[in-house]
C-alpha positions in Angstrom: -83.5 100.9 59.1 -79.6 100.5 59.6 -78.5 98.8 63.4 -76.5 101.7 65.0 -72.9 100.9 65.9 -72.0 99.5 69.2 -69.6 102.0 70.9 -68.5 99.3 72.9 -66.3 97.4 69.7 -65.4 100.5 68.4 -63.9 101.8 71.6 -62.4 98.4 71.9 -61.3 98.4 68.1 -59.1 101.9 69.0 -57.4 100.9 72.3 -56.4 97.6 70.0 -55.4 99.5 67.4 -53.2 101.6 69.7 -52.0 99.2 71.3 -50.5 97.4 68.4 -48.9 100.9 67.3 -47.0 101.7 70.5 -45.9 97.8 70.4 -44.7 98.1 67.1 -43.3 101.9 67.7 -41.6 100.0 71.0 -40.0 97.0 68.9 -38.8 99.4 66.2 -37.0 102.2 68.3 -35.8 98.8 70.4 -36.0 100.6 73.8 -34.3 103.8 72.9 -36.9 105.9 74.3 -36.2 104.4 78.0 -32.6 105.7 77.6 -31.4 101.9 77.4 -27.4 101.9 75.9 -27.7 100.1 72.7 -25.5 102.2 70.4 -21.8 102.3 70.5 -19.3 104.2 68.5 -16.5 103.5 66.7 -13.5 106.0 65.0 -11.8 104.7 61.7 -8.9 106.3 59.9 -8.9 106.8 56.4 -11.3 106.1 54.2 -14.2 103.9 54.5 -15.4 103.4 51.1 -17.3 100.3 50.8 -19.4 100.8 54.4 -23.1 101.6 54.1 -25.9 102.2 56.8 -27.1 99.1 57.6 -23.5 96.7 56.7 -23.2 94.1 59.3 -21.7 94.1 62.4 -20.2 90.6 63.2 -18.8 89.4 66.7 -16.6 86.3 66.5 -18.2 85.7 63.1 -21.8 86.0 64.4 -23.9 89.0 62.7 -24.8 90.9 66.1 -26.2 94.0 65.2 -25.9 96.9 62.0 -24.6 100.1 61.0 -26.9 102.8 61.7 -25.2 105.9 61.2 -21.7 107.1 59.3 -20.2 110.1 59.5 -16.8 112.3 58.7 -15.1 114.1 61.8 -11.8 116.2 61.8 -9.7 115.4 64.9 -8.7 119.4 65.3 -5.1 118.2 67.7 -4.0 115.8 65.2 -5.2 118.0 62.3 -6.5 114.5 61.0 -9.8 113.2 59.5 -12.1 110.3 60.9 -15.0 108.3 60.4 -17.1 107.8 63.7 -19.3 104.6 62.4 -22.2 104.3 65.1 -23.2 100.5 65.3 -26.3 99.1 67.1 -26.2 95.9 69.1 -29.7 93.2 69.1 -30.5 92.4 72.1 -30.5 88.8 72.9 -27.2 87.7 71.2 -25.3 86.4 73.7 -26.9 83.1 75.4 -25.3 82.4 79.3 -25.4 78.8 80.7 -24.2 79.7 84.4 -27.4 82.3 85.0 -24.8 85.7 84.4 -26.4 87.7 80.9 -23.8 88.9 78.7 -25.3 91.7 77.4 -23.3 93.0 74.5 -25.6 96.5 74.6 -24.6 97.6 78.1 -21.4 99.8 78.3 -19.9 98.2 81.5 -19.9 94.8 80.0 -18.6 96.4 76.6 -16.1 98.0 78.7 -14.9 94.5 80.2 -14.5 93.1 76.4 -12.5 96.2 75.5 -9.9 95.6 78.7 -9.4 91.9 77.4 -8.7 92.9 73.8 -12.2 93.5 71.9 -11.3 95.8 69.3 -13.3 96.6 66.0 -11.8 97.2 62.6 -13.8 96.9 58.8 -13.3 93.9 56.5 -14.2 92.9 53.3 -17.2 91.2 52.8 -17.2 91.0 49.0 -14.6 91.5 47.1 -16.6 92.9 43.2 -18.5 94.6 45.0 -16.6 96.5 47.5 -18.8 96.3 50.5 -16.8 96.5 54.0 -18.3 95.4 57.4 -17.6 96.0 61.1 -16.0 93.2 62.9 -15.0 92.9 66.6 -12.6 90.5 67.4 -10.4 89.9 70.7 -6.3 91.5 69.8 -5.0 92.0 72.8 -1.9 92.4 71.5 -3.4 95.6 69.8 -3.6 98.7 72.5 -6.6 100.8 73.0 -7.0 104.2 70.9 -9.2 106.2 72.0 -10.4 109.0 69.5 -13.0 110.7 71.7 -12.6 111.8 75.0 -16.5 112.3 76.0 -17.4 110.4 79.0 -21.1 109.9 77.4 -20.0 108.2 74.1 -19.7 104.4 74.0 -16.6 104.0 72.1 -15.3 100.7 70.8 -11.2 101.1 69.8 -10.5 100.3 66.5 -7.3 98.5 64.6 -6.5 99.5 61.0 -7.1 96.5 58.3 -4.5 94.6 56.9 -4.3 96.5 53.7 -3.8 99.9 56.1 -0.8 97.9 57.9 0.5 97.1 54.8 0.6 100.6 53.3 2.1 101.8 56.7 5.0 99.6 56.1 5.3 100.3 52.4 5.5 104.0 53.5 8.8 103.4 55.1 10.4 101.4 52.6 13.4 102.6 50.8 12.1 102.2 47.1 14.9 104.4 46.0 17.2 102.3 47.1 15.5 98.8 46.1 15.5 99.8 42.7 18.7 101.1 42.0 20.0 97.8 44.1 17.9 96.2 41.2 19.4 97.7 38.6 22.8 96.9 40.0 22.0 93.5 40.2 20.2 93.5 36.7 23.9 95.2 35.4 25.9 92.3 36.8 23.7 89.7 35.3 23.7 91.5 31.7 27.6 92.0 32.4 27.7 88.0 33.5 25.8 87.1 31.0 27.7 88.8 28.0 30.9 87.4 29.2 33.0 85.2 26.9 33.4 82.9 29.6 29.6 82.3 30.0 29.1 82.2 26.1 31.5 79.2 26.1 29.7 77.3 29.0 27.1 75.5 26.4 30.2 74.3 24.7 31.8 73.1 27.6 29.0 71.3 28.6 28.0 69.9 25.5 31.9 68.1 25.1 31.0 67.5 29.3 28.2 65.5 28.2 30.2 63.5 25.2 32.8 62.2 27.6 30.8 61.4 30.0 28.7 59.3 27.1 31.9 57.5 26.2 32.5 56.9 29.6 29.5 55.6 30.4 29.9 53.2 27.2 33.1 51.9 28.2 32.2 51.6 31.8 29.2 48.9 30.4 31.5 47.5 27.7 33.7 46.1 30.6 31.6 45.5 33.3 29.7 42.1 31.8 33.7 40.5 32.5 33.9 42.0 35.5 30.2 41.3 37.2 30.7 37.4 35.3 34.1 37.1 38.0 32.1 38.9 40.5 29.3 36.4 40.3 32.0 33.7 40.3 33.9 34.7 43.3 30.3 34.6 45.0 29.7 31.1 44.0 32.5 30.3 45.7 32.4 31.9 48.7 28.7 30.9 49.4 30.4 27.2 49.0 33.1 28.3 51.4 29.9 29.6 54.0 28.5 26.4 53.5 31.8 24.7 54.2 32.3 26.8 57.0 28.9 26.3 58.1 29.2 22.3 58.5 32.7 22.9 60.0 30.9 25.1 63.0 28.1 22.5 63.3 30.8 19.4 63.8 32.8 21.7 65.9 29.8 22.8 68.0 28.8 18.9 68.3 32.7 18.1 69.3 31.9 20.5 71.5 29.1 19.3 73.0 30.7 15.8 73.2 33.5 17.3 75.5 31.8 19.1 77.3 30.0 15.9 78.0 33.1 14.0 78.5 34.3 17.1 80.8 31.0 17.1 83.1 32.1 15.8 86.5 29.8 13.2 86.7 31.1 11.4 83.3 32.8 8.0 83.8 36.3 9.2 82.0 36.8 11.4 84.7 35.8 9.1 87.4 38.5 6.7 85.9 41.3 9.5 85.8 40.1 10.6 89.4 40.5 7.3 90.7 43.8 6.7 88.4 45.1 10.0 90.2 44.1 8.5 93.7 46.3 5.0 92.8 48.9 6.9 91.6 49.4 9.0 95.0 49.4 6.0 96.4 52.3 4.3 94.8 54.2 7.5 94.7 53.4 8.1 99.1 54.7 3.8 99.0 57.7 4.8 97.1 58.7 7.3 99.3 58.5 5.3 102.1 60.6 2.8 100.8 63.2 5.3 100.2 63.1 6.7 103.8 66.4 6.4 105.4 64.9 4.7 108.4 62.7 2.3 106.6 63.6 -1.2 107.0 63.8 -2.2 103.4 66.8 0.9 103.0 68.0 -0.9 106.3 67.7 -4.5 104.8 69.5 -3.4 101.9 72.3 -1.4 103.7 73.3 -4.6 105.6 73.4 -6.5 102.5 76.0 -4.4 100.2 78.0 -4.8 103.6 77.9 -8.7 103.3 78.5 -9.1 99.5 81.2 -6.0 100.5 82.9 -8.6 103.3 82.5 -11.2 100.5 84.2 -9.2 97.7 87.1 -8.7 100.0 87.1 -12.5 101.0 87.2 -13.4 97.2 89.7 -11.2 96.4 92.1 -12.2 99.2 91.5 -16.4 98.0 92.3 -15.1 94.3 95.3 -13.1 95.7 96.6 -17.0 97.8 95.8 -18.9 94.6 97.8 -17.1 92.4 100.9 -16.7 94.9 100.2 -20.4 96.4 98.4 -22.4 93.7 98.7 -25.8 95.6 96.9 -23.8 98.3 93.8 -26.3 97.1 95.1 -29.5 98.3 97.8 -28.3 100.7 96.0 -25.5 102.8 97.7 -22.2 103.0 100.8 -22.0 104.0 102.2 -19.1 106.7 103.9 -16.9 105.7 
């Protein structure tokens, strides 16, 4: 006889089982059934060959969420086709350190990233293979495009690539006009080129090059003479530095040795000092001896006057003697 099943565990078994399903139905739709803002949209010109459902979506080189939907729209105004590319952002991906959540899912906090320069734009991701991804990165240098107008739609403005840019500019280039500039310039050269003159350069050079050899043979045929008197001549003036050398040095010491002799303390110019102070001396004596009033002048005054008187006295007994020469014995006579 079989034990009969215990409704308990098999009730249990079902609210389990359901349980698990709406967790796993939860984690799979990631919240979109509570209306939470996790999509956002983005509008690409031209074609987008090379982006699949599911590509990456990368944020400052960090994979933050996927593709999940691509599409072709016709912009009626601008009678122009676009791509809306609807991206979905994980949750989580942004870690905060001051307590504030970053949450790159919610629209007002997209919309702050958008007014400092977020803008989204597709990139290679392999280049045999083709595949393109969606990358948001800060330009705000770029200015916002908006390609939808509905207030409901999370849009994320977009930038062309680099190879878009590129075509742009290579749209307004005069190509006409670089290539017959070309073919100008490729008509001068041929013309430049064929012209006698330019024919005869490889001559010209080649006779260059043979004068400048002999040249350069004569220049080293007379230059062992010329280096041998060179090396002479400085020979002799590094004698004539050494000379010159000992010369300073004896000056410098004849130097020092006046300077020495010079000093006010040395005994040479205590001698001339006191030389110069003996000298004053006998110069201030000499003057006073020659002073008018000084008796030696005086002394010496009266004296001429006696030898003078004398003179005259001497003259006057030569005079008598020679009129009167018995004047001796007989005395002088009257006259």
């Amino acid at each position: 006889m079989s034990k009969q099943a215990n409704p308990t565990l098999i009730g249990a078994f079902v609210l389990g089982a359901i349980a698990l399903a709406v967790v796993a139905t939860l984690l799979l739709a990631r919240g979109t059934w509570f209306g939470e803002q996790r999509r956002h949209v983005l509008y690409f010109e031209g074609a987008a060959q090379g982006l699949q459902v599911g590509a990456a979506v990368v944020f400052l080189g960090v994979k933050v969420g996927a593709v999940k939907d691509i599409q072709l729209d016709m912009d009626q105004s601008k009678q122009r086709f676009l791509v809306p590319v609807t991206i979905e952002i994980l949750p989580h991906v942004v870690r905060a350190h001051d307590g504030v959540s970053a949450d790159l899912r919610d629209r007002a906090t997209l919309q702050r990233l958008v007014e400092q320069g977020l803008r989204g734009r597709l990139r290679m991701r392999n280049l045999l293979t083709g595949q393109l991804y969606v990358d948001l990165d800060f330009h705000p240098d770029k200015p916002a495009h908006y390609a939808a107008l509905d207030p409901d739609i999370s849009e994320i403005p977009t930038i062309p690539t680099a190879v878009q840019e590129l075509t742009s500019t290579l749209e307004g280039f005069a190509v006409d006009k670089f290539l017959a500039d070309v073919a100008s310039i490729s008509g001068a050269i041929n013309k430049l080129m064929s012209a006698q003159a330019t024919q005869d350069l490889p001559r010209r050079l080649d006779a260059t090059l043979r004068h400048l050899e002999s040249l350069a043979a004569r220049i080293d045929a007379q230059s062992k003479p010329i280096l041998d008197d060179v090396r002479d001549d400085l020979a002799e003036m590094r004698k004539a530095l050494a000379a010159t050398q000992t010369a300073m040095a004896r000056v410098e010491v004849a130097a020092d040795r006046v300077a020495a002799l010079a000093s006010p303390d040395s005994q040479m110019v205590g001698n001339m000092s006191r030389a110069g102070d003996q000298l004053a001396k006998a110069a201030a004596a000499l003057q006073d001896l020659a002073a008018r009033d000084s008796p030696t002048v005086q002394n010496m005054t009266a004296a001429m006057k006696e030898i003078a008187r004398a003179a005259a006295a001497l003259r006057v007994l030569a005079e008598t003697l020679e009129e009167q020469p018995d004047a001796i014995y007989r005395g002088k006579r009257p006259k």
